[in-house]
TIFI-51904 format. One record per residue (C-alpha): residue in one letter; x, y, z. Coordinates in Angstrom, 3 decimals. Layout:
<dodren><resn>a</resn><u>X</u><v>Y</v><w>Z</w></dodren>
...
END
This chain:
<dodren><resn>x</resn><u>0.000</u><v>0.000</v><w>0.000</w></dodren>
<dodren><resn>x</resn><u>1.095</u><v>3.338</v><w>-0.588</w></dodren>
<dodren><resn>x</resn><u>2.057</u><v>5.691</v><w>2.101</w></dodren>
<dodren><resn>x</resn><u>-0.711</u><v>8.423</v><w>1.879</w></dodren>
<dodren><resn>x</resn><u>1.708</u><v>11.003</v><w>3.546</w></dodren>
<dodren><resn>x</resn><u>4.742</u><v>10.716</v><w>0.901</w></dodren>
<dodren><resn>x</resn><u>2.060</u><v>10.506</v><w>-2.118</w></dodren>
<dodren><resn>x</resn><u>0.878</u><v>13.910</v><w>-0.795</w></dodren>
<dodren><resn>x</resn><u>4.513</u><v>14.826</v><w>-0.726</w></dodren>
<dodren><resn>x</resn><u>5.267</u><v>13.895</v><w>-3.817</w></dodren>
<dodren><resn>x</resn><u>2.157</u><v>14.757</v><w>-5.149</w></dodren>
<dodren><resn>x</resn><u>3.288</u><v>18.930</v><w>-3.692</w></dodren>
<dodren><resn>x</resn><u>7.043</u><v>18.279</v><w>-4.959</w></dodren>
<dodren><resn>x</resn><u>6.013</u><v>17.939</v><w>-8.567</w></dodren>
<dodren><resn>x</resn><u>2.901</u><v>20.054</v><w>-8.712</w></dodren>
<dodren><resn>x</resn><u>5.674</u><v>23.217</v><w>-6.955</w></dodren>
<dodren><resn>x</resn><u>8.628</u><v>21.674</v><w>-9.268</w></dodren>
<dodren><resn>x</resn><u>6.250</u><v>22.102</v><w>-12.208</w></dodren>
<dodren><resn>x</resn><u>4.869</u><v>25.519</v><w>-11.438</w></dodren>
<dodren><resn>x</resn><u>8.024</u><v>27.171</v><w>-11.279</w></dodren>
<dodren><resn>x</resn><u>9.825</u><v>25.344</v><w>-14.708</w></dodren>
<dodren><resn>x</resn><u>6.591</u><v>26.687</v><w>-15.983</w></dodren>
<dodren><resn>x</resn><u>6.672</u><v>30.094</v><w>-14.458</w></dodren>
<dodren><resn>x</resn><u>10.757</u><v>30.345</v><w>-15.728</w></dodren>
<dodren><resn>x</resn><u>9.769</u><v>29.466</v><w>-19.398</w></dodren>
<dodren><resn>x</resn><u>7.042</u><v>31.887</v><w>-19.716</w></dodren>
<dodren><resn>x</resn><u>9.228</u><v>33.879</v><w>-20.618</w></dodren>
<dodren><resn>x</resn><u>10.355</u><v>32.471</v><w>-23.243</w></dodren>
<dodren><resn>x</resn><u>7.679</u><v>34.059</v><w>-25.480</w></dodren>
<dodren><resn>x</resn><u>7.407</u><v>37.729</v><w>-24.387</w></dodren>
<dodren><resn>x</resn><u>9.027</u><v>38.997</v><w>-27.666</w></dodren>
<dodren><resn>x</resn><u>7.761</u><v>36.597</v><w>-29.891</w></dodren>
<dodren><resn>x</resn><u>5.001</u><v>36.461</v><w>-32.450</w></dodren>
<dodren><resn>x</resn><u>3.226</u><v>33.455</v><w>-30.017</w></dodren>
<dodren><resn>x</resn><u>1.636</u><v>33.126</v><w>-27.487</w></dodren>
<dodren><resn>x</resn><u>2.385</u><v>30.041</v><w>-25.308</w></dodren>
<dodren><resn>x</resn><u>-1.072</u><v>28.852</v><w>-25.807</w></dodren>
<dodren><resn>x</resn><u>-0.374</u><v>29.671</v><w>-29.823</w></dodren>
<dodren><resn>x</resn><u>2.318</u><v>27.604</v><w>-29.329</w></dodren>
<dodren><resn>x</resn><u>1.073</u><v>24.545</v><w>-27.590</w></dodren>
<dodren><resn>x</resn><u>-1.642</u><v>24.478</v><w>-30.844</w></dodren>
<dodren><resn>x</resn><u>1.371</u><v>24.616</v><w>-32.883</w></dodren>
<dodren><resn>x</resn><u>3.157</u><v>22.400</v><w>-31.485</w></dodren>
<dodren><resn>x</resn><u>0.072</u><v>19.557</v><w>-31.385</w></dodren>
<dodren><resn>x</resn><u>-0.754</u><v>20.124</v><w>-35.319</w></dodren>
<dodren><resn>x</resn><u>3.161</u><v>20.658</v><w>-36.407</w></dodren>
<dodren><resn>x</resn><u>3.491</u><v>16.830</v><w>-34.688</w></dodren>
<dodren><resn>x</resn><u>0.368</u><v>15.383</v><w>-36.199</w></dodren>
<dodren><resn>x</resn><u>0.540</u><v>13.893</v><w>-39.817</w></dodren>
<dodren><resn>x</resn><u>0.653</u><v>16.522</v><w>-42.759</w></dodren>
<dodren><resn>x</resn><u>0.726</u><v>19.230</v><w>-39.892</w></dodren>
<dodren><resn>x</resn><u>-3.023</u><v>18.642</v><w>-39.515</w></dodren>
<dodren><resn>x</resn><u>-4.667</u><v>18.114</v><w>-36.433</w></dodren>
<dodren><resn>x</resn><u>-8.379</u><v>17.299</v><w>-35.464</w></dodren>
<dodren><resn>x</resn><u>-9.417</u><v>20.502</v><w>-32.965</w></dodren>
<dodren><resn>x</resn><u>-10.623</u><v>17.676</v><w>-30.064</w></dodren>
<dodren><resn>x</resn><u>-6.883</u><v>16.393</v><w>-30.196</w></dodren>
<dodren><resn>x</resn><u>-5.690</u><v>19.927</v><w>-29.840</w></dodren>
<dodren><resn>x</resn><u>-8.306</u><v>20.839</v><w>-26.840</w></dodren>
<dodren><resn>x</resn><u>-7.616</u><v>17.389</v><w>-25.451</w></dodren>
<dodren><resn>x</resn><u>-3.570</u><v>18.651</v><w>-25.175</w></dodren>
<dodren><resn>x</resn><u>-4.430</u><v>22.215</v><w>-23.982</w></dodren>
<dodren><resn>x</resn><u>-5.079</u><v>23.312</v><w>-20.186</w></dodren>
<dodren><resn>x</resn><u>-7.682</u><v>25.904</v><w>-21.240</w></dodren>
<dodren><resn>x</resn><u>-11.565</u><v>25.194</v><w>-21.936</w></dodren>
<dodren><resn>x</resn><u>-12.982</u><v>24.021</v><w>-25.644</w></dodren>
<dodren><resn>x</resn><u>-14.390</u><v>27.229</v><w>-26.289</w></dodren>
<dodren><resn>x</resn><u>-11.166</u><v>29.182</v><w>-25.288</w></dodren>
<dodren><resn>x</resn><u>-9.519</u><v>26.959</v><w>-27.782</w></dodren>
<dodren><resn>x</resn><u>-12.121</u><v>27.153</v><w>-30.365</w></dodren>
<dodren><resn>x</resn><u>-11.630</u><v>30.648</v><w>-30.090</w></dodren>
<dodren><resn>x</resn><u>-7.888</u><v>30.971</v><w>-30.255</w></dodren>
<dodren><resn>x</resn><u>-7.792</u><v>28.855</v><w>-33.063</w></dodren>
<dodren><resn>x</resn><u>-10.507</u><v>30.841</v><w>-34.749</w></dodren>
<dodren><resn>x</resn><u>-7.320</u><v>33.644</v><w>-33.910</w></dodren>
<dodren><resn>x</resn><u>-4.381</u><v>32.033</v><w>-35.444</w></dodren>
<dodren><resn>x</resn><u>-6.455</u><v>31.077</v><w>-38.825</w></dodren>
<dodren><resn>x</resn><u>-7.481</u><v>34.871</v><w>-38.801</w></dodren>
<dodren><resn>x</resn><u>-3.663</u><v>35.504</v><w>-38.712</w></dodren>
<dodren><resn>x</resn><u>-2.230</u><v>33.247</v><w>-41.339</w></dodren>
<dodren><resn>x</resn><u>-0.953</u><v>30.544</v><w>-38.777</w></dodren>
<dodren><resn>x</resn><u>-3.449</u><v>27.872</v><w>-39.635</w></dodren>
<dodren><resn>x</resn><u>-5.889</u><v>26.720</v><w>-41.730</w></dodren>
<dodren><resn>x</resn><u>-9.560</u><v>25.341</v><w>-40.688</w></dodren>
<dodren><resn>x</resn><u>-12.060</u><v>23.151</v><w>-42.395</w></dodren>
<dodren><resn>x</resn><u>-14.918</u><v>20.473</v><w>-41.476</w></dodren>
<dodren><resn>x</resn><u>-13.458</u><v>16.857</v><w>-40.525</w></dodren>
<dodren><resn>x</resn><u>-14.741</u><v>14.433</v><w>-43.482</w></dodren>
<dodren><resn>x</resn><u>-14.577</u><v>11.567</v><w>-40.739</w></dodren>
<dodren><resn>x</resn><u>-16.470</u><v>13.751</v><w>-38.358</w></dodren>
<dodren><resn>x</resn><u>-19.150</u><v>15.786</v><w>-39.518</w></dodren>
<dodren><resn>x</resn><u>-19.183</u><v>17.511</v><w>-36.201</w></dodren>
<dodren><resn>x</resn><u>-15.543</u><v>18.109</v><w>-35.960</w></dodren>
<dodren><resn>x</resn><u>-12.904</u><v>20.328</v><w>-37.490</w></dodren>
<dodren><resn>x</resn><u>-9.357</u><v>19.924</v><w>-38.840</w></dodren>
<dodren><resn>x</resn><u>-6.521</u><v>22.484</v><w>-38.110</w></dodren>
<dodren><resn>x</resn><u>-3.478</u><v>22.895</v><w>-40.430</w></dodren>
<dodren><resn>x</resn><u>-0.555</u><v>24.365</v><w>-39.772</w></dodren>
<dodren><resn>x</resn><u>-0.221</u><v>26.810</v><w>-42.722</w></dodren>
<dodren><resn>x</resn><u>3.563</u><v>27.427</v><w>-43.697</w></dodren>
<dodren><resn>x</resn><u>3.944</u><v>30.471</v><w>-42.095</w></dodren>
<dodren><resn>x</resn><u>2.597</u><v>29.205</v><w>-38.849</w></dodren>
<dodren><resn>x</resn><u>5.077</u><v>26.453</v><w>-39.575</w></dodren>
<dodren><resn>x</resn><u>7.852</u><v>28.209</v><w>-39.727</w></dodren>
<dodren><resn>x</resn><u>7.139</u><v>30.597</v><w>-36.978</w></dodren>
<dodren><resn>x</resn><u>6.316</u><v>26.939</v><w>-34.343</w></dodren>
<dodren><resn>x</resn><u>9.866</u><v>25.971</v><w>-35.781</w></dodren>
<dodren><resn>x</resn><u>11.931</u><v>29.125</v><w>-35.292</w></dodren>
<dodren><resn>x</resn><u>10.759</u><v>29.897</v><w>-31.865</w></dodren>
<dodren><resn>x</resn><u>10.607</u><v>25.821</v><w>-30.631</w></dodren>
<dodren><resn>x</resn><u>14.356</u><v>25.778</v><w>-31.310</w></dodren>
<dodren><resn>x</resn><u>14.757</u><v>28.884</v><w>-28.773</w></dodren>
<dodren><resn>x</resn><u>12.034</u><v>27.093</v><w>-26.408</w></dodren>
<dodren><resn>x</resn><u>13.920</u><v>24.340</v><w>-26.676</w></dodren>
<dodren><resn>x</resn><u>17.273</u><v>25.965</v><w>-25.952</w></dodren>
<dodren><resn>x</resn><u>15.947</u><v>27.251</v><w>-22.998</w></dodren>
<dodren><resn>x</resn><u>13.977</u><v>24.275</v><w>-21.398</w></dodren>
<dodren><resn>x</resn><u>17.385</u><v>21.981</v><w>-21.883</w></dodren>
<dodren><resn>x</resn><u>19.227</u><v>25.213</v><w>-19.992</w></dodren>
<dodren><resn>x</resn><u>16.824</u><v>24.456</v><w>-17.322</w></dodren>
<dodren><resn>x</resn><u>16.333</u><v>20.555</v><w>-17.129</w></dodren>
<dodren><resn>x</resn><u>20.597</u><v>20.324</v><w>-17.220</w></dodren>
<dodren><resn>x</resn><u>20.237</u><v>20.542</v><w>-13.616</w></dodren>
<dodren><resn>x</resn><u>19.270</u><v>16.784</v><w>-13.634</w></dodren>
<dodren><resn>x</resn><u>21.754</u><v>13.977</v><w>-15.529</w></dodren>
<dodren><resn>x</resn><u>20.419</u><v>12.015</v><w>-18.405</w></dodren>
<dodren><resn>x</resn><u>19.753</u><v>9.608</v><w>-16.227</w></dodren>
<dodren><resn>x</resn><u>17.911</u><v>11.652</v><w>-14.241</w></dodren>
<dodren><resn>x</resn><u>15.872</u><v>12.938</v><w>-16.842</w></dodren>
<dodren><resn>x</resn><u>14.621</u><v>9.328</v><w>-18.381</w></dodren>
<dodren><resn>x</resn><u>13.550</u><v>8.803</v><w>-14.834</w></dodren>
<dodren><resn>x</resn><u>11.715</u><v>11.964</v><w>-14.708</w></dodren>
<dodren><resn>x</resn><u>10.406</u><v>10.639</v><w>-18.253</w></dodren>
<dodren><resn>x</resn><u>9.537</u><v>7.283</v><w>-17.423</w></dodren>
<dodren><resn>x</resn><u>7.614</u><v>8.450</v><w>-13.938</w></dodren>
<dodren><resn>x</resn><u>5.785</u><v>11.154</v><w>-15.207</w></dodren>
<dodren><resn>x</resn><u>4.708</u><v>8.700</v><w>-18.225</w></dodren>
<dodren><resn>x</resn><u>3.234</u><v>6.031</v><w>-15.536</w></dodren>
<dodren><resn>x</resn><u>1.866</u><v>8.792</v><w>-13.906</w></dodren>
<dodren><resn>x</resn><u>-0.160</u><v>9.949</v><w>-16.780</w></dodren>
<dodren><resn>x</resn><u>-1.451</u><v>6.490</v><w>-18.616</w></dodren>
<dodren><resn>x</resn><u>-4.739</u><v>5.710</v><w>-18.390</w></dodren>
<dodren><resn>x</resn><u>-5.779</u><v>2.350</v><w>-16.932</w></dodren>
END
């Protein structure tokens, strides 16, 4: 059985741990052209086949509400970043694109995101860091 008091310690360690990584890469996109949320739709449809993403998956990665989503992407296609249209497979869903400038944009500032998160997570070994991988991957599968 697991010891309640040490889960809840745990359970504060990563929550803190996580707030403050968070709070230190924010940054990160003050003189950019994205938003983080901008990015974290980016970076969901860049990953997906033929940079195209159905909007559920991208809600279903995002910490903010399906409208707020529906409405930043409504945003970004206004801007040139993506592209929207009905899902063939889904006749109540929709299918983002990444367009190429939104492409472009994702790639240029994930390689300076990047930079910065690996600045961040050196303070743990590699070893350390597939740990941190493999735990927080058990922590978030579904039974």
């Amino acid at each position: 059985m697991t010891d309640r008091r040490l889960a809840v310690q745990a359970w504060e360690s990563l929550f803190r741990a996580q707030h403050e990584v968070f709070e230190d890469i924010r940054s990160d996109f003050e003189s950019t052209e994205l938003t983080q949320a901008e990015y974290d739709v980016l970076l969901t449809v860049t990953r997906a086949p033929r940079m195209t993403a159905r909007l559920r998956d991208v809600t279903g990665n995002m910490l903010i509400s399906q409208p707020s989503v529906s409405r930043l992407v409504e945003r970004m296609v206004s801007r040139g970043l993506l592209t929207k249209c009905a899902d063939p497979e889904d006749g109540r869903g929709s299918l983002v694109t990444a367009t190429e400038t939104g492409a472009v944009t994702f790639r240029r500032i994930a390689a300076a995101h990047g930079r910065s998160i690996a600045e961040r997570m050196a303070r743990l070994d590699d070893d350390e860091l597939a740990q941190l991988h493999s735990l927080t991957a058990k922590l978030r599968a579904q039974d």
